[in-house]
C-alpha positions in Angstrom: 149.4 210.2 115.3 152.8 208.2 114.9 155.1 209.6 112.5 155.6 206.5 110.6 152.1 207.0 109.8 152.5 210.3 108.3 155.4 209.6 106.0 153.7 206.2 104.7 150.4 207.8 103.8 152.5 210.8 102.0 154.6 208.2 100.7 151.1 206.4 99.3 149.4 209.6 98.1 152.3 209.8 95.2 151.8 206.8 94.0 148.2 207.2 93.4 147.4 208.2 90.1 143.6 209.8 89.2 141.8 209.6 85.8 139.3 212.1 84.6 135.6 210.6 85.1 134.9 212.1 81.8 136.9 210.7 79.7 137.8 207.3 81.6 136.8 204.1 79.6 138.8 201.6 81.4 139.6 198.6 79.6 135.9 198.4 77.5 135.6 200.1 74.8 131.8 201.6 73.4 131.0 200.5 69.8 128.4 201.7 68.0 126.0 198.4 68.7 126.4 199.2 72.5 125.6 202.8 72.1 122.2 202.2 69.6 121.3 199.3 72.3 121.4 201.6 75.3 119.4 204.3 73.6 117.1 201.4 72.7 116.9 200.4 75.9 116.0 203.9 77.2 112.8 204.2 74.7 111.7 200.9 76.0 112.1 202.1 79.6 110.4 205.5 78.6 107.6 204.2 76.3 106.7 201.7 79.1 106.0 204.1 81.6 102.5 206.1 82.0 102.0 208.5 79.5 98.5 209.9 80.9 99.5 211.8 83.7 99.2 215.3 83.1 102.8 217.6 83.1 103.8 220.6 84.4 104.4 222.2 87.9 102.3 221.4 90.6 102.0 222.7 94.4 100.9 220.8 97.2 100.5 221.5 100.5 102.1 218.9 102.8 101.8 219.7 106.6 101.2 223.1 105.7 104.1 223.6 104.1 103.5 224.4 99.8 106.0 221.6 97.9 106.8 222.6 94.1 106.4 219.3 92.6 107.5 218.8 88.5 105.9 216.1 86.6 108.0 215.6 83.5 105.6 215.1 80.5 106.5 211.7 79.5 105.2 211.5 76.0 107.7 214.2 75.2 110.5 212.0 77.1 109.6 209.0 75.2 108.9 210.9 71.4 112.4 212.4 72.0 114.1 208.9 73.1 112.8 207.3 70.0 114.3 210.4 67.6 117.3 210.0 69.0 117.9 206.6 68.3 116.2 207.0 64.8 118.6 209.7 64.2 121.9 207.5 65.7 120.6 205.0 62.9 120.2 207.2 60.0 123.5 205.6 58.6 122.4 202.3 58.9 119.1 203.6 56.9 120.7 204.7 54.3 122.7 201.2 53.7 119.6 199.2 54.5 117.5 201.7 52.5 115.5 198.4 50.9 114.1 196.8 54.0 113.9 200.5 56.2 112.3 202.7 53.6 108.6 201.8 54.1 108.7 202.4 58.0 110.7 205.7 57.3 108.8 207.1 54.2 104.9 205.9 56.1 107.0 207.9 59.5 107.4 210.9 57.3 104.2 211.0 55.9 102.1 210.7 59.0 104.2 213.4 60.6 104.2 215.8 57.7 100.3 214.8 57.9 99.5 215.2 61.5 101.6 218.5 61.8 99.2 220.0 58.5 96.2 218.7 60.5 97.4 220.5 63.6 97.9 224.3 61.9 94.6 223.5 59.7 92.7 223.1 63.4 95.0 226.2 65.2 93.9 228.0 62.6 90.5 227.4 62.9 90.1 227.4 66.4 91.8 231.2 65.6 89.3 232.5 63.8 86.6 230.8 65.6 87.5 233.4 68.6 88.9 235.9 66.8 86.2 238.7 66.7 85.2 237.8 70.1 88.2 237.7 72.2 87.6 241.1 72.9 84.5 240.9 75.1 85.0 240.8 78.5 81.7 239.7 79.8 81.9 236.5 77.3 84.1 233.6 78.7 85.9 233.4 75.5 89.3 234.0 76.4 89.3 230.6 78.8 87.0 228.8 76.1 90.4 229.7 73.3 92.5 228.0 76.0 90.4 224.9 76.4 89.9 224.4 72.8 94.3 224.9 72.1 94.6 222.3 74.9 92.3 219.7 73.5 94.5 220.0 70.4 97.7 219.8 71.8 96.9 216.9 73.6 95.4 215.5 70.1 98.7 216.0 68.8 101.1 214.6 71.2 98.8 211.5 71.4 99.2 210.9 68.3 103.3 211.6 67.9 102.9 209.1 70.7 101.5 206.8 68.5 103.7 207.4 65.2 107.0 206.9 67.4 105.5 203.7 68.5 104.9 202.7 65.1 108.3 203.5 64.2 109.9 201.9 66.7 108.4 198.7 66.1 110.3 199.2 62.6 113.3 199.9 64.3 113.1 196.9 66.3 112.5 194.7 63.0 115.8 196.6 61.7 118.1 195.8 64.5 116.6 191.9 64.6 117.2 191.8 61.0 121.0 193.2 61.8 121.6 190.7 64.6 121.6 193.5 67.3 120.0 191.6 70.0 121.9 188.5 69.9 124.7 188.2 72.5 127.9 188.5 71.4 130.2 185.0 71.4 126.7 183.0 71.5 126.8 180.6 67.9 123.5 178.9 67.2 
């Protein structure tokens, strides 16, 4: 290599400056419309995905070699998407309390509902089994498994479904605020 080259690409290198990808924000700056859109935009992008595929970890065997294969259970993506942005909004709740409180007070109720159904049934299906886990020639033990499944797959159905429901209040909010027109556009 010449030596002119050298001394130019030291002489470059010092002039370089580096930011932190952390904290760089360039010239934009976030505001707090941005941030509630994009975690909007993420339970739209969540809740529209399929929610009926089973989750957990799979193997497969794939030219004889076992794959571990994770399917992320989506209706726990989307339920936490959606109580995220309804707790980025909680400010804008409480000042909008008028038009907001029947979506969050019908929210809370259903939840506080569905959560006493689910320990009413858990605690039935307990005692249904309890005096006969203990035999081994009985299939109970599997039967106890089958029966907490079906409910937990009651219940995150219908969190599914709540979160929906509240989202579609959300979206009312942030039309009523004027979140989803473009900025600069006049009508």
């Amino acid at each position: 290599m010449p030596e002119d080259y050298r001394n130019k690409k030291k002489e470059f290198s010092d002039d370089i400056e580096f930011e932190d990808s952390e904290t760089f924000r360039g010239s934009h700056t976030t505001s707090f419309k941005d941030i509630i859109l994009e975690i909007y935009k993420r339970c739209c992008i969540e809740g529209s995905k399929d929610m009926t595929a089973e989750s957990g970890v799979f193997n497969r065997l794939v030219n004889g070699v076992v794959i571990e294969i994770v399917v992320p259970n989506q209706k726990e993506i989307f339920i936490n998407n959606v109580d995220i942005l309804r707790i980025a909004l909680l400010p804008i709740f409480e000042k909008h309390k008028k038009i907001f409180y029947k979506y969050i007070e019908e929210y809370n109720k259903r939840i506080d509902e569905l959560i006493t159904i689910r320990h009413k049934q858990i605690s039935f299906i307990e005692q249904k089994y309890k005096n006969k886990m203990h035999l081994k020639d009985k299939d109970y033990p599997n039967l106890y498994n089958l029966d907490i499944k079906k409910q937990n797959i009651y219940f995150e159905n219908e969190r599914v479904i709540i979160h929906k429901e509240l989202l579609i209040g959300i979206s009312f909010l942030l039309s009523y605020l004027r979140y989803f027109e473009e900025e600069g556009v006049t009508r």
